[in-house]
N, C-alpha and C positions, 0 to 999 in steps of 0.2 A: 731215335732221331735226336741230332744236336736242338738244342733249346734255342741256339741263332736263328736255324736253320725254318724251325718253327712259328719262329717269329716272324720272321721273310712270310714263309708262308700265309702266312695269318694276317699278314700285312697287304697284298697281293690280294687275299678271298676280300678284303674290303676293299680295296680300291675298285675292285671289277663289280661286285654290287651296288658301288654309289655309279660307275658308269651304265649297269644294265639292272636292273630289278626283274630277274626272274627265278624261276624257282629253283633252277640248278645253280645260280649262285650264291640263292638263300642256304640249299641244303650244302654246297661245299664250306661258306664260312662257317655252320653250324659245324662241322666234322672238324672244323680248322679249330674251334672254339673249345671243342670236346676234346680233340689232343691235347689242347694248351693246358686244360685241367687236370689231365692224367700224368703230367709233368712237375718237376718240381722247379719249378721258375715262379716261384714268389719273389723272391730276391731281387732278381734282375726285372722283373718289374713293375715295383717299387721305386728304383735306380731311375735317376736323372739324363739317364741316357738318349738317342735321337730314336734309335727303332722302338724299344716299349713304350717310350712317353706319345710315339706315333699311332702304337696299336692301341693302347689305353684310350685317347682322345676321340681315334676311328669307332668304338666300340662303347661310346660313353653316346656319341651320336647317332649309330644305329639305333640304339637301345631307345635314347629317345624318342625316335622318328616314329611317328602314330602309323606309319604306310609296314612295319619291319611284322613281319608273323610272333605268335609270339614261342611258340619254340625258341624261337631262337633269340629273343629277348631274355627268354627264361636261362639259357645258355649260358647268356653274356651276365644277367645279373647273377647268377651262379657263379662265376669266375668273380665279379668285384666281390660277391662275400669274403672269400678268400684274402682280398688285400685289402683289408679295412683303414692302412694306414695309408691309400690313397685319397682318405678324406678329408685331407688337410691341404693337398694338393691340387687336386682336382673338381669341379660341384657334381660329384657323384649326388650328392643329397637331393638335385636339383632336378638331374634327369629321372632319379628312380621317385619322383614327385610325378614328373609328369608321364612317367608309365603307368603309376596308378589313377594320375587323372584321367588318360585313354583309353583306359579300362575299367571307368566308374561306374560304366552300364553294367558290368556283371564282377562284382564285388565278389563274391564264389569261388573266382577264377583261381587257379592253383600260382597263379603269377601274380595276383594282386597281392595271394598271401603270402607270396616269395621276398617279395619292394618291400610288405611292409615289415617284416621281420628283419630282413637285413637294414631298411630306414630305421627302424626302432633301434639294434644297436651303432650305427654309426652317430647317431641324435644322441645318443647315452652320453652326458655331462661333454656337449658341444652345444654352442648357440645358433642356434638358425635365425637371419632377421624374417619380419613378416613382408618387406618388399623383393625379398628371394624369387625367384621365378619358380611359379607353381606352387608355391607353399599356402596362397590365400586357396588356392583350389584343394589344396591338401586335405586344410582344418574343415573347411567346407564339406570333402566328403568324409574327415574324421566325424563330425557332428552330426551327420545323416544317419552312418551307419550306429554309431552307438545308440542315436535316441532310436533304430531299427530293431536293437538286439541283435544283432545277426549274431550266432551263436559259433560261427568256424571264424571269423575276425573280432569279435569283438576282444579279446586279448591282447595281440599285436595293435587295435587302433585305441584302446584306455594307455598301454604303455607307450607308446607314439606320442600322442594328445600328452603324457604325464613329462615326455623329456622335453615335448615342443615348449609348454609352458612354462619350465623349471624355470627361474631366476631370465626372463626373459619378457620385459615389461611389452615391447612391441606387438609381439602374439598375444599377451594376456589382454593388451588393447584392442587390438583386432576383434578377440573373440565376444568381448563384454560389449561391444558396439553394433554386435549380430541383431538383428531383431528379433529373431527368435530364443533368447537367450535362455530366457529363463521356464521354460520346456527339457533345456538343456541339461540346465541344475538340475531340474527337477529329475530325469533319468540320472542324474547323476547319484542323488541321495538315494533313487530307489536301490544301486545297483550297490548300496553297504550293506543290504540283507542279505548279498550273493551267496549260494555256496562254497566258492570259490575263493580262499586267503589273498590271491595273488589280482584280483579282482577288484577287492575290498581294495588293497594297497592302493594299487592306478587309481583309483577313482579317489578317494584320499587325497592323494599326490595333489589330482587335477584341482580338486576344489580349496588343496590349503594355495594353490598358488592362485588361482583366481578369487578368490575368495576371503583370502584369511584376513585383510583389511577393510573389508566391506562390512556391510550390515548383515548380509547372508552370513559372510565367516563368523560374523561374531554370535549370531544363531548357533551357528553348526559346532564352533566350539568353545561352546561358553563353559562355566564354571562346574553346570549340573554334567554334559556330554564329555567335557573336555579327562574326567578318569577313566571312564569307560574306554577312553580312544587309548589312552596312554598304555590301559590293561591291554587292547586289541594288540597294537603296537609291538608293546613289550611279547606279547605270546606269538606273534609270528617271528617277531626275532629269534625266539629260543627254539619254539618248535617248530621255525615255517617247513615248507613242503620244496625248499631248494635255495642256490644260489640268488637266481634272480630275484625273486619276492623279498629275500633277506636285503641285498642290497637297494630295491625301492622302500622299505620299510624302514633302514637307516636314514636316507636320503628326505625320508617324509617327517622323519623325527627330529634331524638334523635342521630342516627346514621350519618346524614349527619353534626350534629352542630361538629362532632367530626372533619372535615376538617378544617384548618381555612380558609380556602378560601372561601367555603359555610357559615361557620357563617358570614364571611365578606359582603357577600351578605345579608344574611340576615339584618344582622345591620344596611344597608343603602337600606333596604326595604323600599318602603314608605307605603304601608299599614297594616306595621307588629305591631303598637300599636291597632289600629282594632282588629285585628284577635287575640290580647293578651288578649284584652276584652272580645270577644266573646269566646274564652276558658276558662278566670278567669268564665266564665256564666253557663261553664260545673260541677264547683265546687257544685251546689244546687243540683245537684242530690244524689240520698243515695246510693247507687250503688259503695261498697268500690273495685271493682274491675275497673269501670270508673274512680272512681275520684281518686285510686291509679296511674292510667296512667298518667291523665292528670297532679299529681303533680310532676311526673316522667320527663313531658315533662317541667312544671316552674322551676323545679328545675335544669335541665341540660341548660336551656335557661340562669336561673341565675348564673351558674359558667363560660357562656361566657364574658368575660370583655363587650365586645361591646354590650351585651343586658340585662347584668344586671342595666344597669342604665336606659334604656329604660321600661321594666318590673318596677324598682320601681316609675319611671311618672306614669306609668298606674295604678301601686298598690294603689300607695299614692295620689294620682290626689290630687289636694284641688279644696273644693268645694265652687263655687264661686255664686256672686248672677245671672250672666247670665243662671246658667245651671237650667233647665227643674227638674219638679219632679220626671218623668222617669227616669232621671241619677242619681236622689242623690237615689233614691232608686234602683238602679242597682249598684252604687260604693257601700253603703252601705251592698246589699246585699252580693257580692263579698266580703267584709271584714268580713263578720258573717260567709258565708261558708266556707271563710279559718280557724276562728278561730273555726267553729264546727269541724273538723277536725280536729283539737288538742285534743280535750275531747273525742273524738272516743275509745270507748271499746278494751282494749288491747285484747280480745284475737276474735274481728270483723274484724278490722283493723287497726293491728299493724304497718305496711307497712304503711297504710295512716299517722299517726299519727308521726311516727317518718318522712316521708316526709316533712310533713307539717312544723315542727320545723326544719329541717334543711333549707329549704325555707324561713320561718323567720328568722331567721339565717344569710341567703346570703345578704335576702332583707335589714334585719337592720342593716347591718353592712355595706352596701352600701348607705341607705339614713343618719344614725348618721353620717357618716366619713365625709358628705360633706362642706362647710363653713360654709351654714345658714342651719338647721336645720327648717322643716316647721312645720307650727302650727299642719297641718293633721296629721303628722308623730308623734309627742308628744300627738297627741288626739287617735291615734291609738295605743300607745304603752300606754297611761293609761288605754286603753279600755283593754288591753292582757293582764294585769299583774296578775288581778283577776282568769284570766282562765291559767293562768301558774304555781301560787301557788296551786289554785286547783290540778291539776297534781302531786305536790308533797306532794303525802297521804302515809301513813306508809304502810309495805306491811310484811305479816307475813311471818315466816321466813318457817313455815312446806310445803309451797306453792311445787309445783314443779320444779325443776329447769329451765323447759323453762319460767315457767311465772317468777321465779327470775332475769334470763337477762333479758326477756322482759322489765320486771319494772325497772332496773337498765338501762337499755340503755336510756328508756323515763328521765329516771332524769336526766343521762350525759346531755342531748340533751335540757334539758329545763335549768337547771344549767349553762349549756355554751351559753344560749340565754340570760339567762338573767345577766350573766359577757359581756356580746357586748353590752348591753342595759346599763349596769351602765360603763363600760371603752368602750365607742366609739371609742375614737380617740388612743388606742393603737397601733396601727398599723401605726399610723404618724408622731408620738413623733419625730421620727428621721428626719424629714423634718426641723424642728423647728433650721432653725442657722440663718437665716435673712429677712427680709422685709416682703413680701409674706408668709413664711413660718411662721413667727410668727404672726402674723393675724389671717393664716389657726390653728395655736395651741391654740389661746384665744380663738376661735368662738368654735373649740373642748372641750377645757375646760367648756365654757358654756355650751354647748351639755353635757358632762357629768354630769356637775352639775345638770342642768335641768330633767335631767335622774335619776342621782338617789335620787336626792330630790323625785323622782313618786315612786321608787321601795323601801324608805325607810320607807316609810306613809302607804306600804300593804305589810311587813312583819317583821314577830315578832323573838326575839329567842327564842320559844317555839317551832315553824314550824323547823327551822333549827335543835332544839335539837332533835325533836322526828326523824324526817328523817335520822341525824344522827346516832340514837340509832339504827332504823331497818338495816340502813346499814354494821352496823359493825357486827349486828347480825346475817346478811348473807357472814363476810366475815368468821365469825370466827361461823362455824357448827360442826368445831370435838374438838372446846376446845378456850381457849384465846389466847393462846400462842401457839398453837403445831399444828397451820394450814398449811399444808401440800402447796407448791410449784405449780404453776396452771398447768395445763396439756399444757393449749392453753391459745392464745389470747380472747376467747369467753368461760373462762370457768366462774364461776358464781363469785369467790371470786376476779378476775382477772376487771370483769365489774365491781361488786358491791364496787372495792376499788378506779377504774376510778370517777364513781358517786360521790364516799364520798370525795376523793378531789376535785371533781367540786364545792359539796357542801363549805366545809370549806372554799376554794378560796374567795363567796360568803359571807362567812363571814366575810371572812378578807376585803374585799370591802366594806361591811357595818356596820364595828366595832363600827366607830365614828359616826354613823347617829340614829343607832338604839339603843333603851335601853336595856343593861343586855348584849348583842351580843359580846362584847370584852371579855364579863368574861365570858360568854359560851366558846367563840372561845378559849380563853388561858386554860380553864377547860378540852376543848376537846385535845386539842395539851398535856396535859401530858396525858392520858390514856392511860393505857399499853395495849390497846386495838387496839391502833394508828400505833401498830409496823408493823402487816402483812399490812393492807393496802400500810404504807410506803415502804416498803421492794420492795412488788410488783412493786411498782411504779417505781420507783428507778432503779428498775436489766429486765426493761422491755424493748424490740425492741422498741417500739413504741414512739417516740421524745415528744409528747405532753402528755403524760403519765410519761414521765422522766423529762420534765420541769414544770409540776403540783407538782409532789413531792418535786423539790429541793424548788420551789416559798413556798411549804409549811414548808419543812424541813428549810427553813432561818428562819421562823416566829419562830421557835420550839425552835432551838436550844438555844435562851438566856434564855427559861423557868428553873428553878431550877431542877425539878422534871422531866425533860423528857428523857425517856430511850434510851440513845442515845447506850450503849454497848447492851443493847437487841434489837435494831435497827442494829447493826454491824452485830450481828451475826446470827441475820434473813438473812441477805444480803449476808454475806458468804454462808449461808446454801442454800438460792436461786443460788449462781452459783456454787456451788460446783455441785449442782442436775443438775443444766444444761449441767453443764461440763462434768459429766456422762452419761447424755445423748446421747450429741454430741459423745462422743468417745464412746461409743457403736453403733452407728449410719455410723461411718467413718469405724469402722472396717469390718461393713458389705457392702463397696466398693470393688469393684472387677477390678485393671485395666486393660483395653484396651489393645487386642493384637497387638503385635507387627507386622508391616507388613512384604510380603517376599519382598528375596532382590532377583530380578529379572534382575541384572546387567551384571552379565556372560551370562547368554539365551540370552540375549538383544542384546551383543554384538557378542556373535557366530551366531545369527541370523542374522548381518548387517555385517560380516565378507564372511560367504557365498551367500551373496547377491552381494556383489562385488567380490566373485568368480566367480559368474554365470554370472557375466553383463560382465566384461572381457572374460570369452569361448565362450560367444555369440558375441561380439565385433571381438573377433581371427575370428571364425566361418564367419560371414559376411562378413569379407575382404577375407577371404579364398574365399568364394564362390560368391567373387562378380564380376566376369569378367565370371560364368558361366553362370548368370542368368538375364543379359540383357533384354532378351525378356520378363521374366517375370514382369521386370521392367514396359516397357514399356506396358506389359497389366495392370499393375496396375495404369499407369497414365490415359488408355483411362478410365477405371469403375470410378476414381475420377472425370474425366469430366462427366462421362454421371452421376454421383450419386448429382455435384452441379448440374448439370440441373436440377434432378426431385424433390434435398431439393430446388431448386430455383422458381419451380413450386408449391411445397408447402406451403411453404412459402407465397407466396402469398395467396394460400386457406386459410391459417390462418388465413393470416393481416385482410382479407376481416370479417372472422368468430369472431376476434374480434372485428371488429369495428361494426358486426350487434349487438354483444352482449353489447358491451358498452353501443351504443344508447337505447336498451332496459331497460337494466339496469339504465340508467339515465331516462329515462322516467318514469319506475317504481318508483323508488327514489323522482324524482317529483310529480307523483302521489300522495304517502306516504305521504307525507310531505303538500299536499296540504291536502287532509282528516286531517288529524293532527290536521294542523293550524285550518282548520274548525270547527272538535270538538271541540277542545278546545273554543274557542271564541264562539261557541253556548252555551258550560256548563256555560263559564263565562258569559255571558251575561243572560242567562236564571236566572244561580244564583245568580247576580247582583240585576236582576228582582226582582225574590221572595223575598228578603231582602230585598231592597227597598219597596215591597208591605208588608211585615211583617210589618216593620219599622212604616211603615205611620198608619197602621190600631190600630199598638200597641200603636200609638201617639193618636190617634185618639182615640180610647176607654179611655184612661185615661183622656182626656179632657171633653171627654162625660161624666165619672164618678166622677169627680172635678167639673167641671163647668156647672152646667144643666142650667145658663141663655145662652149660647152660640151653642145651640144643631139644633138651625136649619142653622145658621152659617156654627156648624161643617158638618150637611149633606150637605152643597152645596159644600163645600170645597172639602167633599169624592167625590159627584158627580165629581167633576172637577179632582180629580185626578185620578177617573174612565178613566174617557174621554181620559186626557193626557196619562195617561200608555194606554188605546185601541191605541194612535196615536202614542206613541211610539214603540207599537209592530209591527205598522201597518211601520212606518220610517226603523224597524230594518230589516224587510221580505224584505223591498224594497234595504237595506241596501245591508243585505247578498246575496243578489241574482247579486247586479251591480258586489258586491263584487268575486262573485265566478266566474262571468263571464270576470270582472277583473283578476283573477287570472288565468282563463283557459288561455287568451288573453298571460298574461304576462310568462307563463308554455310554450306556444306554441312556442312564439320569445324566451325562452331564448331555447331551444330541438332546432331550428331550426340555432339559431347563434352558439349554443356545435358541434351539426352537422357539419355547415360550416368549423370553427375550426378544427373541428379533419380531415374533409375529404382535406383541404388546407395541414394540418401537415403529413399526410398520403402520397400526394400527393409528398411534396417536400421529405419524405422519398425516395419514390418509384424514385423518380427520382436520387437524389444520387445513390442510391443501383446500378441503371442500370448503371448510368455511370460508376461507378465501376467494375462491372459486363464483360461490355464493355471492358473496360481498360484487363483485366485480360484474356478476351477470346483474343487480339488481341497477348498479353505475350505468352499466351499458342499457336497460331498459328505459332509466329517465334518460339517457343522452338518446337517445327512439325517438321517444317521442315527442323531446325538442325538435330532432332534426326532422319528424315528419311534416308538424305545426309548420315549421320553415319550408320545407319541401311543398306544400300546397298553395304559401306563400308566389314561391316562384316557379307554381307552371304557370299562371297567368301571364310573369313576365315571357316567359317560355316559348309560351302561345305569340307573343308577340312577337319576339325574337326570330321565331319561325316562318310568320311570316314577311318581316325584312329579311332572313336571308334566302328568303325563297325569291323575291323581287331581286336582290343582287344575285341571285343563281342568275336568272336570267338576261340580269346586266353584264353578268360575267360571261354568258356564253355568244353575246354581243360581241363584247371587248373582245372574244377569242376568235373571232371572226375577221374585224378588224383585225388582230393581228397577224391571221395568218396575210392577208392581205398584205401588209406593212411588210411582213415577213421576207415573201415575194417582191415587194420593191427594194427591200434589202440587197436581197438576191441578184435582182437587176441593178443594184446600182454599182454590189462589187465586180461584178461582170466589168459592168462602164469604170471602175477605177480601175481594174485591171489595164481596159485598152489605154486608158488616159495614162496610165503608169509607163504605157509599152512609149507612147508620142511624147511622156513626160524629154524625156531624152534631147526629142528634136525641138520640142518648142523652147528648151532650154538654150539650144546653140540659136536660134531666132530669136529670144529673149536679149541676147547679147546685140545684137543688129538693131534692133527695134526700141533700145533706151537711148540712143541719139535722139532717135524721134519724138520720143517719148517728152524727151525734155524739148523739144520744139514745140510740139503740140501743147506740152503742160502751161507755155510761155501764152502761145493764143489762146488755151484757155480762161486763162489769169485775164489778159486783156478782153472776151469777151464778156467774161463775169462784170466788167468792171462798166460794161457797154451795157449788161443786165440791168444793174444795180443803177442805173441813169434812166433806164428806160422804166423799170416800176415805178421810180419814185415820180415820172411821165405819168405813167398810167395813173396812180393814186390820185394822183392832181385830178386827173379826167376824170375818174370816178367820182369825188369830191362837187366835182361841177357838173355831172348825168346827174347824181346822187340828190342834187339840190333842184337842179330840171324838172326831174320828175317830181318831184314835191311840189313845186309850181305849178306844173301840169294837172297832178292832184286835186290840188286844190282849186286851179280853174274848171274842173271836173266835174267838182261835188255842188260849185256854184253853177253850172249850166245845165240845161233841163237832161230827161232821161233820156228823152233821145236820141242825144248828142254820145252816150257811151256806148254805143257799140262801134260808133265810128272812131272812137279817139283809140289808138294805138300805145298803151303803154310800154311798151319794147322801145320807143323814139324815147 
């Protein structure tokens, strides 16, 4: 079936699933899904096209959907393995995240471990952020299952967990913020005793990135652990058990050289030019995904100071009359696998290739710079020159633009190898003011001479011109003059004009040595061809991009003929475009809101807070001469509450110190398997290399020297013998040894013991005496407060009965008030009606203030008639008042009588 055709298809089985969810549409797009695999349509859907980018996005969200079966997830995540370079385009990462989060119940599942093998490599040296969708769910059941063990995932979730973490501070946050972290660790460190190399690795990986700045890192790899690791390291590099383990093993190495404190280690490794040899050993293999790594790890080993000079002994050994024919044909070889890796197929391995030259690169510009330059290193840099001009072949311009970089980058990268090969000593010039220093400048000056006296006698100005020509022909594709502004730093005419000044540099270095090369170079420097390259250069970020231009623009500028105004306003034209850039770019910033001002709430909050602490303050004196007694029950429940936290307390002390000892035992334990293993691996693989070594010495003798062959068999015998007596010394070794160690486990558990129970001891007895102290305090405060307490029951007693007489004044009052209550009741009843008539007596109110003021008028005037008439009356009174005094007293002079007749009322 056409592959269009199929795609329709396949396009059609999901549209009709997302409209019906049954099982016959499940099993058709599974059938649709399973042709699509049997197909070879990787290509096309890849391609930016409108039908696969249709089916890829249909298929990226089934996959998702917690509702889809999982056949047929398994289906679909089977087809993305296939196109891993949809992971740039698409958040494949994201869906197959949250496949394994809907099926974290059964971790088992043959689809969980499908996600996560294909998660683990599309995660291989990509970043995932931690606010990703699904990915907090990820770590979360990465961290479940590992501290679990589960033995059929836990491979796929330590390498998952090791790429999520690599160089990815967000996750590394994430996870050190877990609460359960450090349980975490802790399976972590258990899981370097593994069986398993590739094991050891991931878990490694996980803890140098989380860890390697912390306190734990600096535990785990401090100064005593930190050879041990480097030994492990180094042996799975040479001998791991595959691809993968080999490249987390660079990657873990790579990532510790980035401490300097671990490089530092390193550097005064002693077995680290070994282990450099037996890596340069890895370079013979054809395997550009190996030997990418391994020049990944020479390469990052050579921009540490302290080991690139280390690495160039190893590189450059000179080879002297003591050494054996196995070494010169091991250094040997080592120099031909590096130099095959220069001539590697750009589009095989590109990555190898461009490694390789920046490696020579480090390395020659480390052994040139030194005082004496060695005959190896001149014999070594004649042997490359041949295979570095090779490298510079024309490259046609119709190519496509990735293999245009590609090829332009290989030429940067050999161009600038071979400007360090002919100017060594530029980087020391400035040493040069006295003694010492000018010594170090003569011995450079020779190095250079000597140098490029080699690279003058293998190349021509014919190589230079044509390189030239293709160069400019990729810089200038839409015309000679009218090449548009580079998008980026990695766009083609951007590389390709890097390249063509590395080149010209090169000429200008070799002007005076080579024939015709001076009038190339001055032929080149006028072409009006010369301006975009220059321009770019020039108006570029990039510093050694801008100091290639100006080195070559001085050369230029005394030429007659060199277009220095169509060079100007290349240059204007380059930042005018930039400038535009930027300011379309800044206007699409959006700033940051402003925060609230929370100053007033703040302070009406801390205002009423010292209302309240002051009413509670009043409150408490108020009521503190009522509540004595409760005082005092609150002193007894604080005695009896230190007694039983003082009974606890103690249950504790004890519950930690069984826990400790355990813990320390445990810990010991740990530590003592550790130490074991490890010293078994080492020594086992001590063994094997040693018996490699000898046999590999051994056959080349037998195959050089055939008068020496019965010689060489006594000699095997006898180192037969001695390795059976060594293994036989090492059994007897490890066993004194481990009994030794139980021995010295035992005394140190039994003196941690003594220790802590002595420390305990003298705690416990403080405490008491304290304790002591404090109950004898509280017994005189007793039986003050008793004396006081007998004090005031008397008042008590009195107290008692006043509020017993206002009990019943009070249950008066409450009577009265319900009473009052009830006339309440009644009278809002009555203002109610009075409120309904308020209305009308209002419009009458208006009628009745005429009168008002009539009537106020007669009342004025009667008052006035009042106020005439008492001051009447008082008169009268004044004159009764003195009447009856008269009548009195005619009264008391006439006989008895006469008073029951007299009337004092008249």
């Amino acid at each position: 079936m056409d592959v269009t055709t199929s795609l329709k298809a396949l396009l059609s089985a999901i549209q009709q699933l997302r409209h019906g969810r049954t099982e016959q549409n499940a099993a058709r797009l599974q059938s649709r899904v399973e042709e699509v695999l049997g197909l070879q349509c990787d290509q096309m859907l890849v391609s930016a096209q409108g039908l696969p980018s249709e089916c890829v996005t249909g298929l990226l969200e089934l996959a998702g959907d917690p509702n889809s079966s999982a056949p047929l997830t398994s289906c679909i995540v089977a087809l993305l393995g296939r196109l891993e370079i949809l992971h740039s385009r698409y958040n494949v990462s994201s869906t197959l995240a949250s496949v394994i989060h809907h099926h974290s119940a059964t971790p088992g599942e043959p689809l969980v471990l499908q996600s996560l093998q294909l998660l683990q490599k599309l995660t291989y040296h990509h970043r995932l952020l931690q606010s990703t969708n699904y990915i907090p769910e990820l770590l979360s059941f990465l961290m479940t299952n590992i501290q679990a063990h589960s033995d059929d995932i836990i491979m796929p979730c330590l390498g998952l967990m090791a790429n999520l973490c690599r160089d990815n501070p967000s996750v590394q946050s994430h996870i050190k913020s877990v609460e359960d972290v450090k349980p975490f660790y802790r399976t972590l460190i258990n899981f370097l005793a593994h069986n398993s190399l590739t094991v050891v690795v991931f878990t490694l990986s996980i803890l140098a990135s989380l860890t390697l700045n912390d306190r734990v890192g600096e535990k785990l790899f401090d100064a005593k652990n930190i050879h041990q690791t480097f030994q492990l390291v180094f042996n799975i590099i040479v001998n791991g058990d595959g691809t993968l383990t080999r490249k987390y093993s660079v990657d873990l190495l790579v990532d510790l050289l980035k401490s300097p404190k671990i490089a530092d280690y390193l550097s005064r490794y002693q077995h680290f030019p070994a282990c450099v040899s037996q890596v340069l050993g890895l370079l013979q293999s054809k395997d550009p995904d190996s030997g990418g790594k391994v020049l990944e790890l020479l390469l990052a080993m050579s921009r540490v100071s302290g080991l690139r000079s280390q690495l160039c002994e190893v590189v450059f050994r000179p080879v002297g009359l003591k050494l054996r024919e196995g070494g010169l044909r091991q250094a040997s070889e080592s120099w031909l696998c590096l130099v095959q890796w220069l001539s590697a197929p750009v589009d095989s391995a590109e990555s190898c290739s461009q490694q390789a030259l920046q490696l020579l690169k480090e390395l020659l510009e480390e052994a040139l710079s030194t005082a004496s330059v060695s005959e190896a290193v001149l014999n070594f840099v004649q042997m490359l020159l041949p295979v570095l001009l090779g490298l510079l072949t024309a490259v046609d311009p119709l190519q496509s633009e990735a293999q245009l970089t590609t090829h332009c980058r290989r030429v940067t990268l050999v161009a600038g190898l071979l400007l360090h090969i002919l100017d060594p000593g530029h980087s020391h010039r400035c040493l040069s003011v006295c003694g010492a220093a000018e010594a170090l400048t003569l011995s450079l000056m020779c190095a250079e001479d000597s140098t490029r006296g080699l690279v003058s006698l293998q190349v021509d100005a014919q190589l230079c011109l044509s390189q030239v020509e293709s160069l400019l022909s990729c810089c200038h594709t839409n015309g000679p003059l009218t090449c548009p502004p580079a998008r980026s730093e990695s766009d083609v005419s951007q590389v390709s004009a890097e390249a063509l000044l590395r080149i010209l540099e090169v000429m200008s270095k070799l002007r005076q040595q080579v024939k015709d090369m001076e009038t190339s170079f001055y032929r080149t420097l006028q072409d009006q061809r010369m301006v975009t390259p220059l321009s770019l250069a020039l108006t570029s970020h990039h510093r050694g991009r801008v100091l290639s231009g100006l080195a070559v623009l001085f050369e230029a500028t005394a030429l007659p003929d060199f277009p220095a105004l169509v060079l100007g306003e290349s240059m204007a034209a380059n930042n005018s475009y930039r400038w535009r850039e930027e300011e379309r770019a800044g206007t699409q910033e959006v700033p940051p809101p402003c925060p609230l001002d929370t100053s007033w709430s703040s302070s009406r909050s801390v205002q009423s807070l010292v209302e309240r602490i002051q009413n509670g303050l009043e409150l408490q004196e108020f009521t503190r001469d009522s509540h004595v007694s409760d005082i005092i029950d609150v002193y007894e429940q604080k005695i009896s509450a230190f007694k039983a936290k003082e009974s606890r307390l103690q249950d504790l002390l004890e519950a930690k110190a069984l826990a400790l000892s355990q813990a320390d035992r445990l810990i010991a334990q740990y530590r003592l398997q550790r130490a074991q293993a490890e010293a078994e691996a080492c020594q086992l693989g001590s063994l094997m290399k040693e018996a490699e070594r000898r046999r590999a010495e051994l056959q080349a003798e037998l195959s050089s020297q055939v008068l020496e062959v019965e010689r060489s068999k006594a000699d095997m015998e006898e180192l037969l013998q001695h390795n059976n007596r060594l293994q036989r010394d090492s059994e007897e070794h490890q066993a004194l040894k481990g009994a030794y160690n139980a021995l010295l486990s035992r005394l140190g558990d039994t003196e941690r013991m003594l220790k802590e129970l002595q420390a305990a001891h003298t705690g416990l007895t403080n405490h008491n005496e304290t304790l002591r102290r404090n109950q004898e305090t509280l017994q005189q405060q007793l039986h003050t407060l008793t004396s006081a307490l007998q004090d005031r029951d008397e008042e008590v007693r009195s107290l008692q009965a006043d509020v017993q007489q206002r009990n019943s004044d009070i249950t008066d009052l409450r009577g009265e008030l319900r009473t009052q209550e009830e006339k309440v009741r009644q009278e809002e009843e009555r203002r109610r009606q009075l409120e309904e008539t308020s209305d009308v007596l209002r419009k009458e109110l208006s009628k009745m203030e005429q009168s008002r003021k009539d009537i106020s008028i007669k009342v004025s005037s009667l008052e006035l008639q009042k106020s005439h008439l008492e001051t009447k009356l008082k008169q009268k009174d004044e004159e009764l008042n003195k009447h009856s005094a008269m009548i009195s007293m005619i009264h008391s002079l006439s006989s008895g009588k006469m008073k029951s007749d007299v009337n004092l009322s008249l």
